[in-house]
C-alpha positions as CSV (number, residue, x, y, z in Angstrom):
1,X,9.3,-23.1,30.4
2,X,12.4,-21.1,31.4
3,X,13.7,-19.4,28.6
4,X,17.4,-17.7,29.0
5,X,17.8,-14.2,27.7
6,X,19.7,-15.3,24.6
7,X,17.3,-17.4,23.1
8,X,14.8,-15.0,24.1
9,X,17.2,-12.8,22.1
10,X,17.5,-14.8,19.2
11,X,13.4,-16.1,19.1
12,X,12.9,-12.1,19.1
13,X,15.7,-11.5,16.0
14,X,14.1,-14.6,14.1
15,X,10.6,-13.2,14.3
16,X,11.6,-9.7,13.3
17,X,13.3,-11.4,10.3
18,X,10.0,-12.9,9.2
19,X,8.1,-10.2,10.0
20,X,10.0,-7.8,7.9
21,X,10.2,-10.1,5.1
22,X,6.3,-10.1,5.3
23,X,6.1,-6.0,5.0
24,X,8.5,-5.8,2.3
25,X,6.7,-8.2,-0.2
26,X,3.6,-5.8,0.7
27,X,5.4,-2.5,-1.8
28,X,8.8,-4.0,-2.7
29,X,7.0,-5.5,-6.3
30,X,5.6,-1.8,-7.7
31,X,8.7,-1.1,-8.8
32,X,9.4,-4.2,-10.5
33,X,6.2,-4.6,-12.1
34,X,6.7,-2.7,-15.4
35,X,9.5,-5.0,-15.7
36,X,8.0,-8.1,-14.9
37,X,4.8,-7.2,-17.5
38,X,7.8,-6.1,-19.7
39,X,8.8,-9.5,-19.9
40,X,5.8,-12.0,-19.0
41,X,3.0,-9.7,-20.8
42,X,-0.2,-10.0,-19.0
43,X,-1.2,-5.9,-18.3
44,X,-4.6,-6.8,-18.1
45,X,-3.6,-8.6,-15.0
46,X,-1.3,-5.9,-13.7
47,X,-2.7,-5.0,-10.3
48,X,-3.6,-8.7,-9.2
49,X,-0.1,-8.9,-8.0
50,X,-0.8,-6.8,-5.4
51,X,-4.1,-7.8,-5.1
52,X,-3.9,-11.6,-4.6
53,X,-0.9,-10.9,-2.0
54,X,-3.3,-8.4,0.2
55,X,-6.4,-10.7,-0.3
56,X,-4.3,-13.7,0.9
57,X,-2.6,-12.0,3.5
58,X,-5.0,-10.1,5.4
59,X,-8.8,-12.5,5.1
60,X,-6.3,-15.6,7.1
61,X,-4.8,-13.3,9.8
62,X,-8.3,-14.1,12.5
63,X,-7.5,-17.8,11.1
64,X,-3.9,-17.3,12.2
65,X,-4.8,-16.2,15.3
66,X,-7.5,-18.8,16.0
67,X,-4.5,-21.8,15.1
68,X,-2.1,-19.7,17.9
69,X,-4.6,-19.9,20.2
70,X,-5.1,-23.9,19.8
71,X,-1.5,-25.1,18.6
72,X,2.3,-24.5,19.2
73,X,3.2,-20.9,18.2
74,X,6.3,-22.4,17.0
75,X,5.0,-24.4,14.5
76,X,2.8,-22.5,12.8
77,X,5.5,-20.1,13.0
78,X,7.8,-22.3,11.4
79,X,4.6,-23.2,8.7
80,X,4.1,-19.9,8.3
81,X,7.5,-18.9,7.0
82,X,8.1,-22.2,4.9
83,X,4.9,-21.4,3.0
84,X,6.0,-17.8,2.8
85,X,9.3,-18.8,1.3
86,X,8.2,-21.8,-1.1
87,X,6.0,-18.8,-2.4
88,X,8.9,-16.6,-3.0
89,X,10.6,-18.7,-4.7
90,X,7.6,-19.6,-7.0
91,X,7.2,-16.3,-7.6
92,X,10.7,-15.7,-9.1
93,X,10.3,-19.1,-11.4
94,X,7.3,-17.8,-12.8
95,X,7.2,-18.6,-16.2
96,X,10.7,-19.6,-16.4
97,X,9.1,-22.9,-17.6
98,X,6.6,-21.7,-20.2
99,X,3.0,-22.2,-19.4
100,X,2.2,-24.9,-16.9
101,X,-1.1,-27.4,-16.3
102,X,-4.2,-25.2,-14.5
103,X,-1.7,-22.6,-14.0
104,X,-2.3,-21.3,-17.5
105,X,0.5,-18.7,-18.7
106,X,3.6,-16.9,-16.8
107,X,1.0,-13.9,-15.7
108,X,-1.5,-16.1,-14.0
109,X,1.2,-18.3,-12.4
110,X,3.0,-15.2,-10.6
111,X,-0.8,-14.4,-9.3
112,X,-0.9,-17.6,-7.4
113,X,2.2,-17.7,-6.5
114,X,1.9,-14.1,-4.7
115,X,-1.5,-16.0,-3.4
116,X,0.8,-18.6,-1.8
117,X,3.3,-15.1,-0.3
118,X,0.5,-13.6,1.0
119,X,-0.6,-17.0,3.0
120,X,2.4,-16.9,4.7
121,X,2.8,-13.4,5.3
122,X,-0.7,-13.8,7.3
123,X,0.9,-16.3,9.9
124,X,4.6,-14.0,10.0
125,X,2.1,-10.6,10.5
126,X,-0.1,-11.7,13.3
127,X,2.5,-14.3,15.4
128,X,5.0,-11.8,15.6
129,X,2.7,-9.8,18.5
130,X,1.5,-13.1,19.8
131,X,5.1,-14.6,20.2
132,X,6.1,-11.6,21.8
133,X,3.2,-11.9,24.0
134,X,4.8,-15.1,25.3
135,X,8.2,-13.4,25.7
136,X,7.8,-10.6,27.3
137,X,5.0,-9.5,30.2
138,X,3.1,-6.6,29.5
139,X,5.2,-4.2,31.7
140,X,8.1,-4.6,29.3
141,X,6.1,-6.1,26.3
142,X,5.9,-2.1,24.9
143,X,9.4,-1.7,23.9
144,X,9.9,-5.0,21.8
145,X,6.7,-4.3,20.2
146,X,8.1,-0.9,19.2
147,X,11.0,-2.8,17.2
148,X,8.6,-5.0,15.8
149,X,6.3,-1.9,14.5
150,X,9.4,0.5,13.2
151,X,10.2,-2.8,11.4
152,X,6.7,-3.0,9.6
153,X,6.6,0.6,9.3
154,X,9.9,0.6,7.4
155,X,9.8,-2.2,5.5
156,X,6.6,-0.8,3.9
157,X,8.2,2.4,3.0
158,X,11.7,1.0,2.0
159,X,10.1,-1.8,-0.1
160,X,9.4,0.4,-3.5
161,X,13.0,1.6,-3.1
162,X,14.4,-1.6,-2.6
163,X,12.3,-3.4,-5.5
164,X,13.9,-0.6,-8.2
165,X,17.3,-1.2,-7.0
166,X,17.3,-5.3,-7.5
167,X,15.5,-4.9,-10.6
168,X,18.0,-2.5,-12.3
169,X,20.5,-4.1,-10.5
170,X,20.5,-7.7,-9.5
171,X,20.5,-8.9,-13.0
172,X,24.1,-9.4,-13.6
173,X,24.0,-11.8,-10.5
174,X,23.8,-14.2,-12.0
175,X,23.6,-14.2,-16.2
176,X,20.1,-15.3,-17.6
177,X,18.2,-14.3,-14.5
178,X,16.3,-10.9,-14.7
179,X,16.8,-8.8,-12.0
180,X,13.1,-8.6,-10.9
181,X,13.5,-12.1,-10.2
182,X,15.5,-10.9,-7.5
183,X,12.8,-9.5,-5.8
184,X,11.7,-12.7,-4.8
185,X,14.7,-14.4,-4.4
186,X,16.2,-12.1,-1.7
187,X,13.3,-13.7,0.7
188,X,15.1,-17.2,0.4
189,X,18.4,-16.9,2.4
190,X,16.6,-13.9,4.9
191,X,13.8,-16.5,5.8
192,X,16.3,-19.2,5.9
193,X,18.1,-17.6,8.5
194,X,14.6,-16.8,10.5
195,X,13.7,-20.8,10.1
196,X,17.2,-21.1,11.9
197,X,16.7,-18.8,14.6
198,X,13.3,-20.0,15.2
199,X,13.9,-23.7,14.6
200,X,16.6,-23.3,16.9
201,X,15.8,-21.5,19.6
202,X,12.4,-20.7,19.9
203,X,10.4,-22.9,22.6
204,X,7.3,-24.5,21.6
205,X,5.2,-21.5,23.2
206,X,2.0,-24.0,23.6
207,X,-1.7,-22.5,24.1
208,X,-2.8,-21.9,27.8
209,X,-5.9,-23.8,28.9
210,X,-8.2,-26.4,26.0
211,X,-7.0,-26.8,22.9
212,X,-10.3,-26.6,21.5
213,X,-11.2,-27.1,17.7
214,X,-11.3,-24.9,14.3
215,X,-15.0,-24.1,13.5
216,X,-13.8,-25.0,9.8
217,X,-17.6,-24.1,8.6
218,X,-17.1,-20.4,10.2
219,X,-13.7,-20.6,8.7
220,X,-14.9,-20.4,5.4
221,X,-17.8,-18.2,5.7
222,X,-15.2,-15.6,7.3
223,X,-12.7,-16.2,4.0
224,X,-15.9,-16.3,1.0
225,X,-17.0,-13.0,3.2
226,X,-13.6,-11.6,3.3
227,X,-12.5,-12.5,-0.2
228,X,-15.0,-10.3,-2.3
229,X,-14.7,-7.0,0.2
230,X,-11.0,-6.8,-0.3
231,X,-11.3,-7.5,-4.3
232,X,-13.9,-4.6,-4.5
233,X,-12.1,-2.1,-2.5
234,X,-8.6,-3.3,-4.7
235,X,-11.3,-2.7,-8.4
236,X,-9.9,0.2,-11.0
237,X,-12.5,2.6,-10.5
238,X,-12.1,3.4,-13.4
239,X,-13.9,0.5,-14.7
240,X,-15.3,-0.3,-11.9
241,X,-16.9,2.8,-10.1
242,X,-18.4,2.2,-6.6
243,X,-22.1,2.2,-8.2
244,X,-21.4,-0.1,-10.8
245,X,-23.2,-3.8,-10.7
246,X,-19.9,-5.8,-9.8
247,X,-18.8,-3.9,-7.3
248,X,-21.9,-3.3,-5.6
249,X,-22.6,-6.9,-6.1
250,X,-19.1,-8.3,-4.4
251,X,-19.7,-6.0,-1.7
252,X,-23.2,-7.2,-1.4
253,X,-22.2,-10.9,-1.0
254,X,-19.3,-9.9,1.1
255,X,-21.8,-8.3,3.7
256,X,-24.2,-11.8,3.5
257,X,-21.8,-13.9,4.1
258,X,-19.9,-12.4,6.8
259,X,-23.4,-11.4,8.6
260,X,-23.4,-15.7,8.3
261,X,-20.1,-16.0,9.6
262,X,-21.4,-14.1,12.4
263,X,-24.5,-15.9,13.0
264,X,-22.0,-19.2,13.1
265,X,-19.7,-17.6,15.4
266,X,-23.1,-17.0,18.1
267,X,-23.7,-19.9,18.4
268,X,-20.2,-21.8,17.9
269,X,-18.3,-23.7,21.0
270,X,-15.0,-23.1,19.8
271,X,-15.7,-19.4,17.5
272,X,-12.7,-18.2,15.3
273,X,-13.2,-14.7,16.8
274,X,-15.0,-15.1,20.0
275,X,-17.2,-11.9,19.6
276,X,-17.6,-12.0,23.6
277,X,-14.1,-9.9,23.0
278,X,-16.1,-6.8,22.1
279,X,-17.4,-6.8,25.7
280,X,-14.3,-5.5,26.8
281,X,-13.6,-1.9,26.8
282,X,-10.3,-1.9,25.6
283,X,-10.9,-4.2,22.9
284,X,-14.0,-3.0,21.5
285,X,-12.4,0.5,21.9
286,X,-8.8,-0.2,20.7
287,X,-10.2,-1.8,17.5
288,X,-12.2,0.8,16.3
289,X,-9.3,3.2,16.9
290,X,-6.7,1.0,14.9
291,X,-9.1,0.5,11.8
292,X,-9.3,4.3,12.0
293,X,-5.4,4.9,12.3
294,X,-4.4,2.0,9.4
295,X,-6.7,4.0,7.4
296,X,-4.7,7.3,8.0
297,X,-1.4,5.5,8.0
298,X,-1.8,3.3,4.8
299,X,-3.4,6.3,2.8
300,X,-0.3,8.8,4.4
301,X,2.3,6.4,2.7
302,X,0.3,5.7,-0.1
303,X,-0.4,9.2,-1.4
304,X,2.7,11.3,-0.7
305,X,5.1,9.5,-3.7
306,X,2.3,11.3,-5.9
307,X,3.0,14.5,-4.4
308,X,6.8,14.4,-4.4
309,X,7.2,12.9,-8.2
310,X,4.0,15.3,-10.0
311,X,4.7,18.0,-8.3
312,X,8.3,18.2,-7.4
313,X,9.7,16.6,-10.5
314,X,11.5,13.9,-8.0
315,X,11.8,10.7,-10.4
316,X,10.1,7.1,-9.2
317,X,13.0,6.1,-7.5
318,X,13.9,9.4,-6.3
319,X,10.0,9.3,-4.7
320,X,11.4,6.1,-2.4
321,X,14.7,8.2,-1.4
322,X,11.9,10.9,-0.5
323,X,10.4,8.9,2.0
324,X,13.0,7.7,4.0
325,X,12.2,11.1,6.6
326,X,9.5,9.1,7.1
327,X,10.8,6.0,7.9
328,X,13.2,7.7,10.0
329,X,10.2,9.4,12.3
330,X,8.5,6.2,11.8
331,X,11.1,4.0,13.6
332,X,12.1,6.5,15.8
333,X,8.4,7.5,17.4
334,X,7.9,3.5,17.2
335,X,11.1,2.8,19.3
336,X,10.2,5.8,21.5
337,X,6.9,5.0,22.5
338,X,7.6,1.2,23.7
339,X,10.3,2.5,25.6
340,X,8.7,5.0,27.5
341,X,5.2,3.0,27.6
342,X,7.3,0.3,29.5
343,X,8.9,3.1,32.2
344,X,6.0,4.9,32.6
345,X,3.0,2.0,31.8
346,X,0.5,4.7,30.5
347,X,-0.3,3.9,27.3
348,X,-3.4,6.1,26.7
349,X,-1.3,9.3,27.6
350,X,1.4,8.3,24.9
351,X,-1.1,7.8,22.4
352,X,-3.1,10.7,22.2
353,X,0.2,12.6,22.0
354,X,1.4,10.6,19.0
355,X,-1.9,10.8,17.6
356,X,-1.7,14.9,18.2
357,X,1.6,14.6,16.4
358,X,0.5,12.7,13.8
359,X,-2.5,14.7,12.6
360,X,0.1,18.3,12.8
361,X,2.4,16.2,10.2
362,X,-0.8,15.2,8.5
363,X,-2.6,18.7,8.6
364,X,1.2,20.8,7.8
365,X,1.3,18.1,4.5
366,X,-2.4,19.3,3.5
367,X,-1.2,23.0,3.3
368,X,1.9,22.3,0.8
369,X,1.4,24.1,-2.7
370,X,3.0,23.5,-5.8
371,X,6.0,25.9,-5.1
372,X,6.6,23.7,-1.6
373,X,10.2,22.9,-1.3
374,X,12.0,19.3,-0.6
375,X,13.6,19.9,2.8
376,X,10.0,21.3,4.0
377,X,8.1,18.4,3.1
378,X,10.8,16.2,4.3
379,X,10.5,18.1,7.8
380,X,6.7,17.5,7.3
381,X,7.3,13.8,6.8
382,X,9.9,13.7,9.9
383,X,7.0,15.1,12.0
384,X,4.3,12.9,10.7
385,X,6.3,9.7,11.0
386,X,7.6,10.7,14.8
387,X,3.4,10.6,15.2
388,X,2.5,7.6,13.7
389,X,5.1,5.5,15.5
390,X,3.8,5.3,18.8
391,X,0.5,3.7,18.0
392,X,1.7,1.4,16.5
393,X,2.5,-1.1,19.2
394,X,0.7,0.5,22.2
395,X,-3.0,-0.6,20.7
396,X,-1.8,-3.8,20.8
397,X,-0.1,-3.8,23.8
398,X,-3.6,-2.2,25.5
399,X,-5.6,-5.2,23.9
400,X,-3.0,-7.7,25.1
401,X,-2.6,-6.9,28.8
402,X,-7.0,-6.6,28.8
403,X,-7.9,-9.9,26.9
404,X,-7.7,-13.1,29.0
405,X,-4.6,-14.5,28.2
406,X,-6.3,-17.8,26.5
407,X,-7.5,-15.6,23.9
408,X,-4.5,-13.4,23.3
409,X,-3.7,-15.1,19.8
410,X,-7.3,-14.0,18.4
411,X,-7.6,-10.7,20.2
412,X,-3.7,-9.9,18.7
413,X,-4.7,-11.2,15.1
414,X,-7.7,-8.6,15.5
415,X,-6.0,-6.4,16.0
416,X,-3.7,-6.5,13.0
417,X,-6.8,-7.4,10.7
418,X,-8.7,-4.1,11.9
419,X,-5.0,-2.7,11.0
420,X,-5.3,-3.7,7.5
421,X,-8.6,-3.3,6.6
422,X,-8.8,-0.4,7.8
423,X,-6.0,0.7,5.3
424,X,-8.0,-1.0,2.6
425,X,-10.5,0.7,2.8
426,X,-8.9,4.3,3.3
427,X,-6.8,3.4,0.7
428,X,-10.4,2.7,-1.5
429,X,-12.0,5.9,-0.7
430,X,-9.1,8.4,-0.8
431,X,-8.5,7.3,-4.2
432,X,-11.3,7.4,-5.2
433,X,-11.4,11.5,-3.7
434,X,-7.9,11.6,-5.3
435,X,-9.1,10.3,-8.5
436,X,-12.2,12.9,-8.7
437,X,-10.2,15.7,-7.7
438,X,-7.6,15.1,-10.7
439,X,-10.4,14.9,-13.4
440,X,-11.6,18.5,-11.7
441,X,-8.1,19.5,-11.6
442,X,-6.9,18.7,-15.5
443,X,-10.5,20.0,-16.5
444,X,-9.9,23.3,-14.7
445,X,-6.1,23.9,-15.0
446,X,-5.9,22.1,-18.7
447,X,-9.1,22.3,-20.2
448,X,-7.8,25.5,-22.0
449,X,-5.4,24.4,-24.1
450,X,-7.2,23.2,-27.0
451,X,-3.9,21.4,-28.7
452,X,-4.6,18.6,-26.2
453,X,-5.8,15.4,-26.8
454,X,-9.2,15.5,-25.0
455,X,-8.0,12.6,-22.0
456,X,-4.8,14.8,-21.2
457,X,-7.6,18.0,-20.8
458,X,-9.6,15.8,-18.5
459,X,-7.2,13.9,-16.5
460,X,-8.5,10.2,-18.0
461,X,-6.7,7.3,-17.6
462,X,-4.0,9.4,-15.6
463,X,-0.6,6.6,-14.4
464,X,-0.5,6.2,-11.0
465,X,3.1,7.7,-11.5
466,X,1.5,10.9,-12.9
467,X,3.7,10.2,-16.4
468,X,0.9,12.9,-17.9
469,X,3.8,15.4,-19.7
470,X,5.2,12.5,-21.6
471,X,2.0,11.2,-22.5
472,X,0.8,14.7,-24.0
473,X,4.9,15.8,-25.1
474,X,4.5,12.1,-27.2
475,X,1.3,13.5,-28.6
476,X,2.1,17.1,-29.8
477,X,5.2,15.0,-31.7
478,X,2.4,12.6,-33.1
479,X,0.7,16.0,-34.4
480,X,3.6,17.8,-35.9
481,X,4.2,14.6,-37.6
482,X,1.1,13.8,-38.9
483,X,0.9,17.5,-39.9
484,X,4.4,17.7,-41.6
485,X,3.5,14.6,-43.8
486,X,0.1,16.0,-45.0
487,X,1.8,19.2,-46.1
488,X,4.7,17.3,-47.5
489,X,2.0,15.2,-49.7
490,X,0.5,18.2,-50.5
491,X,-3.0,16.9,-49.3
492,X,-4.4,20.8,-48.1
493,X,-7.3,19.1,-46.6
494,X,-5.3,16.8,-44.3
495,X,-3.2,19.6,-43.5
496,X,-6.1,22.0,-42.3
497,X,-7.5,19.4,-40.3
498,X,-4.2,18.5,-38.3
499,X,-4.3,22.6,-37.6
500,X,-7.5,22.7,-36.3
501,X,-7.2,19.6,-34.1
502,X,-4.1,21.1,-32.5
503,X,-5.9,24.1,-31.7
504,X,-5.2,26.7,-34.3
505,X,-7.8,28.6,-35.3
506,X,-9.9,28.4,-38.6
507,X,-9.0,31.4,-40.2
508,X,-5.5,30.5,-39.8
509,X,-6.0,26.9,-41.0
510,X,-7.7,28.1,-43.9
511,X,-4.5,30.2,-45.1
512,X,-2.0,27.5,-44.4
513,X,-4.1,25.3,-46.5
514,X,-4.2,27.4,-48.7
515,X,-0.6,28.0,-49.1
516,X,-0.2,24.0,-49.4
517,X,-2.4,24.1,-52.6
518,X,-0.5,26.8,-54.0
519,X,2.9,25.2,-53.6
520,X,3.7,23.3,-57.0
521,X,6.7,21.8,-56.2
522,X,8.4,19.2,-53.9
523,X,11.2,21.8,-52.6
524,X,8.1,24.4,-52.1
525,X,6.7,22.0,-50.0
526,X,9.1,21.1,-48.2
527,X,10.2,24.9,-47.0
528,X,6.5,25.4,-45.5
529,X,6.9,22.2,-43.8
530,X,9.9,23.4,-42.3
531,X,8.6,26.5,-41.6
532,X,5.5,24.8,-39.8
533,X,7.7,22.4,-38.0
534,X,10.1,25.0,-36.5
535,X,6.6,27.2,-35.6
536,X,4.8,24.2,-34.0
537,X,7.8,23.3,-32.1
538,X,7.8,27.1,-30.6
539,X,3.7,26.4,-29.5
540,X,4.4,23.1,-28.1
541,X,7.2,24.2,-25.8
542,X,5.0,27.4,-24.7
543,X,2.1,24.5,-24.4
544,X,4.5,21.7,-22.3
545,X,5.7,25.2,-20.3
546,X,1.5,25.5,-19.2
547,X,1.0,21.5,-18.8
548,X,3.8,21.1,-16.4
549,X,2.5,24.2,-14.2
550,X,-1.3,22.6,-14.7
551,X,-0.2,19.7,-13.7
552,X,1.7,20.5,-11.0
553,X,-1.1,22.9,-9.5
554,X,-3.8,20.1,-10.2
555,X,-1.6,17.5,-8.0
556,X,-0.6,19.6,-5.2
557,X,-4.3,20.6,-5.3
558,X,-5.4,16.9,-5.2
559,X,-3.5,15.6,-2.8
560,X,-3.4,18.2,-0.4
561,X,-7.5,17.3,-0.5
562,X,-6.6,13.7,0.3
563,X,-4.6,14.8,3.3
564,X,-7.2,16.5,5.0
565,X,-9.3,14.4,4.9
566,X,-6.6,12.0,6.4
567,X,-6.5,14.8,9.1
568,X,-10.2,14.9,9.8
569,X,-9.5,11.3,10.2
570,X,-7.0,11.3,12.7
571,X,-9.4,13.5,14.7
572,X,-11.6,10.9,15.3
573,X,-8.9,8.3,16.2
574,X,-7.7,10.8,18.9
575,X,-11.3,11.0,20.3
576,X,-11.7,7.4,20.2
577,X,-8.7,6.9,21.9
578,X,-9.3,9.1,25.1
579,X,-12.1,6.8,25.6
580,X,-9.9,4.2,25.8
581,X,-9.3,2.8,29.6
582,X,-6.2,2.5,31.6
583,X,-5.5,-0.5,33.4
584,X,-2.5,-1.4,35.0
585,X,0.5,-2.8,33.1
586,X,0.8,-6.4,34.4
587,X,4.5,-8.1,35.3
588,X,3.3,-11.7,35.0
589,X,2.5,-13.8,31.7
590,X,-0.6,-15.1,34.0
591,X,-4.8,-14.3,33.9
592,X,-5.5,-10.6,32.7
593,X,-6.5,-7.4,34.6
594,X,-9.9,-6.6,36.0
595,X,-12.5,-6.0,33.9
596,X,-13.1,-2.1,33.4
597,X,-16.6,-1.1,33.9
């Protein structure tokens, strides 16, 4: 079918629509959750937000790609965004309608409905390569693919900054409605307009060659394998360590089933992955390289907020305005590297250097201190983003022009899913390293000062936004207060065991308790307590002066760790990806290139 260059045009604006929509539900909600358990209660149940959105959206992608390969692209497109919408809008009823049947409470209902989000975002993630894969041959494939990756990348880091602004903001929208509603809602008219661009103008974009059938047996084995890995890597380790019997156990079944599901796939005529893909250099190659580089990429978003909020006193939202260097290297190296990939053709060349450029952002991050300035970490950020940008769309875009063209819809989806486990699991680990370096850290840098609660000296049960100062500032005030009522009572005992718990020494204790006794009178009492008060307040600012530089010294040292490792990483992507071969970038939508031995 003979498509004209507008509605090639507008097919290529309504995917980017979807797809962004897709990347922004993946971060836009971690800024709204505090509001959202505000008001529907449920913190037990906190990080199954995100959870049931990544489960959902990344075990379906090889399904996704399986359907492309059998079906219309544009109507599972067009399913894909309908059940991505109708989940949106779910989302932003939740529990506007008090508990409902099965659903139980206004918690659990906002978990399925983010189940139903991430369903759909698993059709708009992987057809947005394969529909491009019918638009555009190979030679010129690179630089659409490059919009479509600076979209995802920038969507992913914009999404946190976004999700603040509507839920401070977007309340007064309309009266009644809380603005982390909004979150939710914004999806509606945005995917509207990409049902009407796609709806539209889109072609049917039909399968080349049989239809075949969906091995629904192997289809579940892959989801009841997938399911359980991503909920273990996605555990608190905190109450779940990596040793511990239910996560050892999910990962256990995980590997079972999936060792079925491949077992099933051998000996399947129509396979949801054909694993005959892997004989391919380029695929078996590429894949192993993008699980490595969503690894770096996911955990390079992921952990730098930590860095420029605990250590450079930047607020939450302040964090998201941080990272928009990144995004700006991001869509710039992503833009950059399809263009040139589609003057040039050597994809290879272009990502080894993006990869070198990538791992000096990664390893420049890793040598920041505690006194490291914003415009220099900014810089850092610039560098690191212009790095990961080009690999984005050129793995895909070497997998596409190798695979035989009736399998481009799973070898795409593969590629995506290696994309996003990969940064599942690096996510997993490196917090995990993160995690153990801040309980060495606060044991190290704040084990000394004895008027701290023992979790503030050990780092337990440390936010993810690092809120440690309040935590310990709210419990020196819970002291002085508890301490100014016992001499107030008169209760010496009380009194010298408030002192000693806050550090003071025995001696010491003993003579203030003493004074307490001796004081007969309410007014007496009162002057020491004043005394006291105005003396603790003295200790407790020297103390908060020490727990800010601790805590700053203990971050910077943590997450500096984090990074290179991520660098170390990155190393092995760039060695993995020399190996990967060069063929020919083709200028028809027809067959595939040779072979490479």
């Amino acid at each position: 079918m003979t498509l004209s260059n507008r509605d090639r045009n507008l097919t290529f604006a309504g995917i980017l629509i979807a797809m962004f929509l897709g990347a922004l539900d993946q971060t836009i909600v971690s800024t709204a959750l505090p509001r959202i358990v505000e008001d529907l209660g449920g913190l037990e149940r906190y990080a199954w937000v995100f959870t049931a959105y990544l489960v959902a959206s990344t075990v379906l992608v090889p399904v996704v790609g399986k359907l492309a390969d059998m079906y219309s692209r544009k109507t599972i497109e067009l399913v894909a965004v309908s059940i991505f919408l109708t989940g949106s809008f779910l989302c932003g009823v939740a529990g506007e309608f008090g508990p409902l049947p099965l659903l139980g409470d206004a918690m659990n209902q906002l978990i399925v409905f983010r189940a139903v989000q991430g369903i759909g975002a698993s059709g708009l993630f992987s057809l947005a390569f394969i529909v491009i894969a019918d638009l555009y041959p190979p030679a010129v494939r690179g630089k659409y693919q490059g919009y479509v990756s600076a979209v995802f990348g920038v969507a992913s880091i914009l999404g946190p900054l976004l999700g603040g602004f509507l839920t401070d903001n977007a309340g007064g929208i309309i009266p009644g409605v809380e603005g982390w509603r909004w979150v939710f809602y914004v999806n509606v008219p945005f995917g509207a307009l990409a049902i009407w661009f796609i709806a539209t103008r889109m072609p049917p974009l039909r399968p080349v060659g049989e239809r075949g059938k969906l091995d629904g047996f192997a289809a579940a084995l892959l989801i009841g394998g997938l399911v359980p890995f991503t909920i273990a890597l996605q555990l608190d380790r905190s109450e779940y360590p990596w040793g511990s019997p239910v996560t050892v156990g999910m990962l256990a079944a995980s590997l079972v089933v999936l060792a079925l599901f491949v077992w099933r796939t051998l000996r399947s005529e129509y396979p949801i992955l054909d694993l005959s893909l892997f004989r391919n250099r380029v695929f078996r190659t590429a894949s192993v390289a993008t699980l490595l580089h969503g690894a770096a990429f996911l955990s390079t978003v992921a952990f730098l907020p930590l860095f420029v909020v605990n250590v450079m006193g930047v607020s939450a939202t302040g964090a998201g305005l941080a990272l928009i260097p990144l995004t700006l290297g991001v869509t710039v190296g992503a833009i950059s590297g399809g263009q040139l990939v589609s003057h040039i053709g050597r994809y290879r060349l272009l990502m080894l250097i993006g990869g070198a450029i990538f791992a000096t952002g990664v390893l420049l991050i890793s040598l920041l201190d505690e006194n490291a300035s914003l415009g220099r970490v900014s810089l850092y950020m610039v560098i690191t983003g212009l790095g990961v940008g080009p690999a984005l769309p050129l793995y895909t875009l070497a997998v596409q022009n190798a695979v035989d063209v009736r399998r481009i819809g799973q070898a795409t989806s593969a590629t995506q899913f290696f994309r996003q486990i990969g940064g599942a699991v690096g996510t997993a680990v490196l917090g995990t390293v993160l995690s153990t370096s801040l309980a060495a850290g606060f044991a190290a840098n704040l084990g000394g000062l004895g008027a701290l609660p023992p979790a503030q000296q050990t780092g337990e049960g440390v936010s993810a936004t690092g809120d440690l100062l309040a935590s310990i500032r709210a419990a020196l005030d819970d002291a002085r207060d508890d301490l100014i009522n016992a001499v107030t009572a008169g209760d010496a005992d009380a009194t010298r065991e408030q002192l000693v718990a806050s550090g003071v020494p025995a001696a010491v204790a003993d003579g203030i308790s003493t004074r307490v006794e001796a004081a007969s009178t309410a007014s007496e009492r009162a002057v020491l307590a004043d005394e006291l008060s105005d003396t603790f307040d003295a200790q407790a600012a020297s103390v908060l002066e020490r727990v800010e530089a601790g805590v700053e010294l203990t971050f910077a040292q943590a997450v500096t760790k984090v990074y290179r490792y991520v660098f170390f990483i990155l190393l092995v992507v760039i060695v993995v990806s020399a190996f990967i071969p060069v063929l020919t970038l083709r200028r028809t939508f027809d067959n595939v290139a040779p072979e490479p031995a």
